[in-house]
C-alpha positions in Angstrom: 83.1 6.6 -143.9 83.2 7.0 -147.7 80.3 8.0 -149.9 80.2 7.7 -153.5 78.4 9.7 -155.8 77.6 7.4 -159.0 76.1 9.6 -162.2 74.4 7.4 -164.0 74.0 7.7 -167.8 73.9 4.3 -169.8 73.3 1.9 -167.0 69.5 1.9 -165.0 69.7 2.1 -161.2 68.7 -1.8 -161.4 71.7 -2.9 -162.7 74.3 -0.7 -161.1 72.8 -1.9 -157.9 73.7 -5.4 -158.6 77.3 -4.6 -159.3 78.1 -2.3 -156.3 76.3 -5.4 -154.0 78.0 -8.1 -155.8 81.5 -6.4 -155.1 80.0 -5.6 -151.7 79.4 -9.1 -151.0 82.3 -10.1 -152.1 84.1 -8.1 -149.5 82.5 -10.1 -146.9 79.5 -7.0 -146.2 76.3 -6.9 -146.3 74.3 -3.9 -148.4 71.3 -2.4 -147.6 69.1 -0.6 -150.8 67.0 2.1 -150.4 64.3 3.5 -152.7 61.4 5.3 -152.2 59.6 3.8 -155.0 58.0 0.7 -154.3 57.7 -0.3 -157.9 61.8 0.9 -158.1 62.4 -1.5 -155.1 61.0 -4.5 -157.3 62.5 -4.3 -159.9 65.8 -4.5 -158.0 64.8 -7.1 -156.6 64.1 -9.1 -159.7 67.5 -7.7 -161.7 69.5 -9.1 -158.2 67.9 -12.5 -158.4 68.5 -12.3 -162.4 72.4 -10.4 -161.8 74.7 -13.4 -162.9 74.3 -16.5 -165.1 76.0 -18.9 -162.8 74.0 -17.8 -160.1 71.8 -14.6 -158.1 72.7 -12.2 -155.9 70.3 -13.1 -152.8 67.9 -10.3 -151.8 64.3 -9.5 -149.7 62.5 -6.5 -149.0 62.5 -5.1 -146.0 59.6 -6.1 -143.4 60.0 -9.7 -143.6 60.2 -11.9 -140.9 64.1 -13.2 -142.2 65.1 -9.4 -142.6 68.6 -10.3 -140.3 69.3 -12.9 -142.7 69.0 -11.2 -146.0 72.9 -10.1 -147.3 71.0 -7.8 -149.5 67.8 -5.8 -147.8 65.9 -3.5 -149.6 63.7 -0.8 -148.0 62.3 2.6 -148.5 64.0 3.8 -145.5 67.9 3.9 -143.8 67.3 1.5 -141.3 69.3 -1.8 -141.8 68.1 -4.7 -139.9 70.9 -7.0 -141.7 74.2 -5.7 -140.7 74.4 -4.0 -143.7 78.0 -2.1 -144.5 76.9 -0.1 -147.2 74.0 1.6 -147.8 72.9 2.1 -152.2 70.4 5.0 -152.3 69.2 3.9 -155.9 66.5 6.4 -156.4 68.3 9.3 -156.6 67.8 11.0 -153.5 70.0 11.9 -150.5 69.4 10.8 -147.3 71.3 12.7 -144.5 70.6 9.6 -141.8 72.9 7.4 -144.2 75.7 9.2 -142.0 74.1 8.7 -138.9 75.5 6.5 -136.1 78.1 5.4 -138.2 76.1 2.5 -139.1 77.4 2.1 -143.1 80.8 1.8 -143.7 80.4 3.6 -147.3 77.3 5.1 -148.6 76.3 5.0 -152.8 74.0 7.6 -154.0 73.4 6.5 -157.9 71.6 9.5 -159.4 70.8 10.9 -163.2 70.6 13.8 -164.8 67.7 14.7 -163.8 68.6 14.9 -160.3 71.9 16.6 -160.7 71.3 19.6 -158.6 70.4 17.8 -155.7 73.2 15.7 -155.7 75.6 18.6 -156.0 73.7 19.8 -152.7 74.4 16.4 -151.2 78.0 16.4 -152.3 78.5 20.2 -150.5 76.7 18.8 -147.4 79.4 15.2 -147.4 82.1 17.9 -148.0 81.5 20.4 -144.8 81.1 17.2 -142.7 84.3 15.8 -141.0 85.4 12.2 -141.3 83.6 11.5 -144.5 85.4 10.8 -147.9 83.6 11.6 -150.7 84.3 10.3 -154.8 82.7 10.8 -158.0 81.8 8.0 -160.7 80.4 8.3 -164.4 80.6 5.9 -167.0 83.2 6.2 -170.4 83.4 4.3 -172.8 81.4 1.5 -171.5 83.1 1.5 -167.8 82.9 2.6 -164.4 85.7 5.7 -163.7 86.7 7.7 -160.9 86.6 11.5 -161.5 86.6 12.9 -158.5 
């Protein structure tokens, strides 16, 4: 399993959600979105229906009676009902049960400032653990590299 730590700077959670899931998708997986914030879980919602001018990355929230369906489920919680592959924690916070079961094939934690310290916790606790690869993103210049 990989998991990606994403440090985000210029780009809000909302959009960096829709490119990881549209590149996702594109692989032929399906991504589950997690955020604790209900108002944060919205507004990904709406910048995923908004994501491309030729068309929108389809999305619902989780709960809904068409949750298996959804290629894009968003919840407050690690529990994909849509066969999702990866699993985008957008608001910042680890979630150890993201490695449970095996049930992601790659993990995204998209974090700020703010929440730096925690994610270098997170990135510790991914390190002692066998079987996971781990990476490190920031943007420069405008783009998406690997540091780490």
């Amino acid at each position: 399993m990989k998991v990606d730590f994403w440090l985000l700077s210029r780009d809000p959670a909302e959009r960096v959600v829709a490119m990881i899931a549209e590149r996702v998708l594109a692989e032929g997986g399906r991504a589950l979105v997690v955020s604790g914030d209900a108002a944060q879980r919205e507004s990904v919602s709406t910048t995923l229906w908004e994501a491309r001018p030729e068309g929108f990355l389809a999305n619902g929230q989780a709960g809904g009676a068409h949750d298996a369906d959804q290629p894009i489920l968003i919840g407050e919680a690690c529990v994909s009902t849509n066969a999702a592959t990866a699993c985008i924690l957008a608001d910042g916070h680890w979630r150890a049960e993201a490695l449970a079961g095996d049930r992601f094939e790659r993990v995204f934690l998209l974090f700020g400032d703010e929440q730096r310290d925690a994610a270098r916790t997170a990135w510790r606790e991914v390190s002692a653990a066998e079987g996971l690869e781990r990476s490190f993103f920031e943007q420069k210049d405008g783009r998406w590299v690997k540091v780490a």
